[in-house]
C-alpha positions in Angstrom: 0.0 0.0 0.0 1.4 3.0 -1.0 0.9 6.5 1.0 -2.9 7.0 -1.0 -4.9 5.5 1.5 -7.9 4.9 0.2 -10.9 4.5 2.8 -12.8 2.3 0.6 -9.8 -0.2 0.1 -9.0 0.0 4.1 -13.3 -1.1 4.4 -12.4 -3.8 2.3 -9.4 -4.9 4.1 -11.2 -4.9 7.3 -14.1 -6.9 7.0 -11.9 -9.7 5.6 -10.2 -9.7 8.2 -12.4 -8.8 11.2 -15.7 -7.3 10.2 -17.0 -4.1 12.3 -17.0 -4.9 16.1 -13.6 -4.2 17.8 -14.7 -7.7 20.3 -13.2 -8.2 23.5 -9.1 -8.7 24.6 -8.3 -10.5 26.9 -5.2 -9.9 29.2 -4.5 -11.9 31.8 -7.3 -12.2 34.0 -8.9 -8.7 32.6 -10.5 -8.4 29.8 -10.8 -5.0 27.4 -14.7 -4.3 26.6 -13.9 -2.1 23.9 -16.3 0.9 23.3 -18.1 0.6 26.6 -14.8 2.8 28.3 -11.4 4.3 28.1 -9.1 2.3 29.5 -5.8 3.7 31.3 -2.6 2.0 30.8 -0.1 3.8 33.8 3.7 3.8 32.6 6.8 2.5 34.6 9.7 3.8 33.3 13.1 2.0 34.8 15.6 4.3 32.6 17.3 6.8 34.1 17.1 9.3 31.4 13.0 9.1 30.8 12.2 12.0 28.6 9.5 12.4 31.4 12.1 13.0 33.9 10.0 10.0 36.3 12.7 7.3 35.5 13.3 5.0 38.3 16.5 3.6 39.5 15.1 0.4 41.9 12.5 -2.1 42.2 10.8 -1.3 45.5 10.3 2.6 44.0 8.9 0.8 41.1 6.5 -1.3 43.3 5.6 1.5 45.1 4.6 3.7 42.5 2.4 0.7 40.5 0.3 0.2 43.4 -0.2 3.5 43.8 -1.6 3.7 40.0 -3.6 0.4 41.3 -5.2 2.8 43.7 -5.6 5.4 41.4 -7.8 3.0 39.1 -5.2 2.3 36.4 -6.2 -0.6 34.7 -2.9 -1.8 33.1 0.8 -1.3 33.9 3.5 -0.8 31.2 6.9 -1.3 32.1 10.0 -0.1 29.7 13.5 0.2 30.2 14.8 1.9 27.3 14.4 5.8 26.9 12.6 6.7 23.7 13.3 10.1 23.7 14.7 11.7 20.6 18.3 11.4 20.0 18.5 8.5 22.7 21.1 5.6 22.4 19.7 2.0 22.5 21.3 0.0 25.1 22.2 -3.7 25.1 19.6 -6.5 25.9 21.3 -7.8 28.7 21.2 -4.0 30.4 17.3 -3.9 29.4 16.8 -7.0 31.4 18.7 -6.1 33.7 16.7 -3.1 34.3 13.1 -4.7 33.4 12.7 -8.0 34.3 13.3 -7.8 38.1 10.6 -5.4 38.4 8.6 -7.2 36.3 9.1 -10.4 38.1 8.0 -8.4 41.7 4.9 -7.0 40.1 3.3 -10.0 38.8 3.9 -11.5 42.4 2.2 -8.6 44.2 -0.2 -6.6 41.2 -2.8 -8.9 39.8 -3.7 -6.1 37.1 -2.2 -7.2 33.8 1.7 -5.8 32.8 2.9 -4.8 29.7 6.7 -4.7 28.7 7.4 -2.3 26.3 10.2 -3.4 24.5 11.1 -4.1 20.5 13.6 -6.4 21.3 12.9 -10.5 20.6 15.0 -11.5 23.5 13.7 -9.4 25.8 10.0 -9.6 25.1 10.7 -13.1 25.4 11.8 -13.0 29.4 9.3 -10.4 29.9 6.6 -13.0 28.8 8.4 -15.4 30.9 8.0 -13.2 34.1 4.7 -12.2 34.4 4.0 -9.3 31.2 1.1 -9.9 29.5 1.1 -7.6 27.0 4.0 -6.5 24.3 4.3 -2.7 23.2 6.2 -2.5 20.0 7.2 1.2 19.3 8.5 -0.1 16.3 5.3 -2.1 15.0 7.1 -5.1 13.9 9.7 -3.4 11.8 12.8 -3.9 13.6 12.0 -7.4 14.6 9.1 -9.2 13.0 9.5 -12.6 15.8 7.7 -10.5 18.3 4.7 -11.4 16.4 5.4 -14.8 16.6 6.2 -14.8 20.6 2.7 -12.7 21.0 1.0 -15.5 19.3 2.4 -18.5 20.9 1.7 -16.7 24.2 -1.6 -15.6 23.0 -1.4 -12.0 24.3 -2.0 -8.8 23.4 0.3 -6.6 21.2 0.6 -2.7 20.8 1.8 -1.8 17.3 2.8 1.6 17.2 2.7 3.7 13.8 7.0 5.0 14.0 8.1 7.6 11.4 11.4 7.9 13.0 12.8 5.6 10.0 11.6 7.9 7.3 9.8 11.1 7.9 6.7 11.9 5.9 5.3 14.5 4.5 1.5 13.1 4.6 1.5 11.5 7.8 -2.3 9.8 8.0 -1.8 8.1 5.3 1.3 7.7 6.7 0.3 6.1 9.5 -2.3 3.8 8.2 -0.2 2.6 5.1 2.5 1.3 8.7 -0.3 0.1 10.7 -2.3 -1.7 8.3 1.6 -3.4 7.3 1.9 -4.2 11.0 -1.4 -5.8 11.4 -0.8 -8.1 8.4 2.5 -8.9 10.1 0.8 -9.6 13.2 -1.8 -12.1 11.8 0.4 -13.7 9.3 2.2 -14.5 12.4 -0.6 -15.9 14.2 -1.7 -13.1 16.4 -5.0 -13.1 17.0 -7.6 -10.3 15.5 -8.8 -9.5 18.9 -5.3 -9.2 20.5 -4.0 -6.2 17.9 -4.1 -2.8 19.2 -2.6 -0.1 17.4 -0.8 3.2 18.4 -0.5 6.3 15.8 3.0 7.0 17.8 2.8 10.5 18.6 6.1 12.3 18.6 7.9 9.0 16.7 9.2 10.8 13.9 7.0 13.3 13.4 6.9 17.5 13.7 4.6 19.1 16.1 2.3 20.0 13.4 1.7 16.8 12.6 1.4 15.2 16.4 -1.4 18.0 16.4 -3.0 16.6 13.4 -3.0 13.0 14.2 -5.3 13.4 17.3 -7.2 15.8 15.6 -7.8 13.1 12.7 -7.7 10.6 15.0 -10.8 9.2 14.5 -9.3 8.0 10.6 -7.4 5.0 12.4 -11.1 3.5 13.2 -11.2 2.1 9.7 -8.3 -0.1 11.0 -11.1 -2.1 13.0 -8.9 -2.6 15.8 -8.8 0.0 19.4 -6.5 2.6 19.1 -4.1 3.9 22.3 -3.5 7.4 22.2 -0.1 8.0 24.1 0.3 12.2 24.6 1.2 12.2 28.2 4.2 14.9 28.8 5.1 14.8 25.3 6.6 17.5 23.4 4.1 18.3 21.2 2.7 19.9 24.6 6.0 21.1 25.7 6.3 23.2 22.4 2.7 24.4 22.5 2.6 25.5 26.1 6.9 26.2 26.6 6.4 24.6 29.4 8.8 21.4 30.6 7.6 17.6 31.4 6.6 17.9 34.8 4.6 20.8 33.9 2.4 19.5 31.2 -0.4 18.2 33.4 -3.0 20.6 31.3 -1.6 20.2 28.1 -2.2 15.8 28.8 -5.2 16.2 30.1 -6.5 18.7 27.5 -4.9 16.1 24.0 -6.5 13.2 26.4 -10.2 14.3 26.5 -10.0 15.3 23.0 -8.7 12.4 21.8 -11.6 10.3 23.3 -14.0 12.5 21.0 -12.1 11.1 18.2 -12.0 7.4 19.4 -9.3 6.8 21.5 -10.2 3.6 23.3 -6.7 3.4 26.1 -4.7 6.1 27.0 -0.9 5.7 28.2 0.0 8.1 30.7 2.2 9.1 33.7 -0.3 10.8 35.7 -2.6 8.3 36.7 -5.5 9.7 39.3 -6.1 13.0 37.2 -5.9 11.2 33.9 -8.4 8.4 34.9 -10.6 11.6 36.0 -10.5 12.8 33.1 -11.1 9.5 31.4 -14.2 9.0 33.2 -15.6 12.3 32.5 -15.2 12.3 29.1 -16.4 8.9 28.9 -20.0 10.5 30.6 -20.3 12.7 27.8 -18.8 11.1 24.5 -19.9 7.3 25.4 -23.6 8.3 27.6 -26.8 6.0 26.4 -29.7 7.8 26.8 
């Protein structure tokens, strides 16, 4: 598929694949009603040099902080260990394991929400699953290593794909973003992965200029044709920080404001590092944009 998305041929491509309804997910013991709520997914960052500034250097601080998020009413828990800031430098496996998997192995003994690892490397998705994650979160969307599809499958668990530009910038980024998504999907169930466990992530601020973060959630309601929930990830990102000049720890507002609106539009789980004020903000958006009468 070329960067001409046509909506008629992405129609097409959906209902051979998994007609209308987004179904259920299930993760763990929990499973993901999709449409009835917004979900919140609360982040654990274990780098030092988070472009939040909220890295965390040991497991009990780690600990801590997810049960406070279990308080708070997340209702999943992604733990990385690899900055993704711009301009960062990748580490080794064996120091993202070091840095992941004993936290991940003290959460699943203590947390019985379900974990994600966010990772795009085979070997460390591949522990992760092995110590409690139940959930992988590609930021690369199966570019960089394909076999994650194939570990999410034999697992049967959920995957994040996440639309990345940082590769090869683009001019029209929807189409963009679709044209990657709808190539990670096919990746994904080629591989085995089932419909139902696919969610996908436009990836704001993965390769792409504040005008265009702006414009994804704007247009985010184009990634519906996809037929699978979308994950809106905003929380302290720059594309706030350049809007309001205001730094990461700051940018409460700015979340909360790219949060709500991205509900209107169809966000279905929302990654963020605030966790009480962003679940409040969840819930009352949810009153007005998802209401029966």
């Amino acid at each position: 598929m070329t960067n001409r998305v046509s909506k008629a041929s992405l129609l097409k491509w959906r209902q051979a694949r998994g007609g209308s309804s987004l179904g259920v997910t299930h993760c763990g013991k929990t499973a993901f009603h999709w449409g009835e709520r917004t979900y919140v997914m609360g982040v654990i960052n274990v780098s030092p040099d988070s472009f939040s500034g909220d890295g965390l250097d040991s497991v009990d601080v780690a600990l801590a902080r997810a049960q406070r998020f279990v308080a708070e009413g997340v209702d999943i828990i992604d733990v990385g260990g690899e900055s993704t800031r711009p301009g960062s430098a990748p580490i080794s496996v064996d120091e993202e394991l070091h840095r992941v998997i004993p936290v991940l192995e003290r959460l699943a003994g203590e947390i019985t929400l379900p974990l994600s690892v966010d990772t795009y490397k085979f070997e460390v998705a591949r522990q992760a699953l092995n110590a409690g994650a139940q959930m992988i979160n590609d930021i690369w969307g199966l570019k960089l290593e394909p076999r994650l599809a194939e570990l999410a499958a034999e697992g049967g668990v959920p995957m994040i794909l996440m639309g990345n530009q940082r590769d090869k910038p683009r001019r029209n980024i929807m189409p963009a973003v679709l044209s990657d998504l709808k190539r990670s999907i096919d990746l994904a169930l080629g591989s085995g992965v089932a419909w139902e466990n696919i969610i996908v992530d436009p990836g704001i601020g993965f390769g792409k200029t504040l005008e265009q973060n702006l414009e994804i959630v704007r247009r985010l309601d184009e990634l519906k044709v996809l037929g699978r929930p979308i994950l809106l990830g905003t929380s302290r990102k720059s594309m706030i920080g350049l809007v309001l000049d205001l730094p990461p720890e700051q940018r409460l507002e700015g979340t909360a404001a790219s949060i709500a609106i991205g509900i209107a539009k169809g966000a279905d789980m929302v990654r963020v590092h605030d966790v009480q004020e962003m679940v409040r903000v969840c819930r009352m958006s949810d009153a007005i944009i998802r209401s029966r009468s």
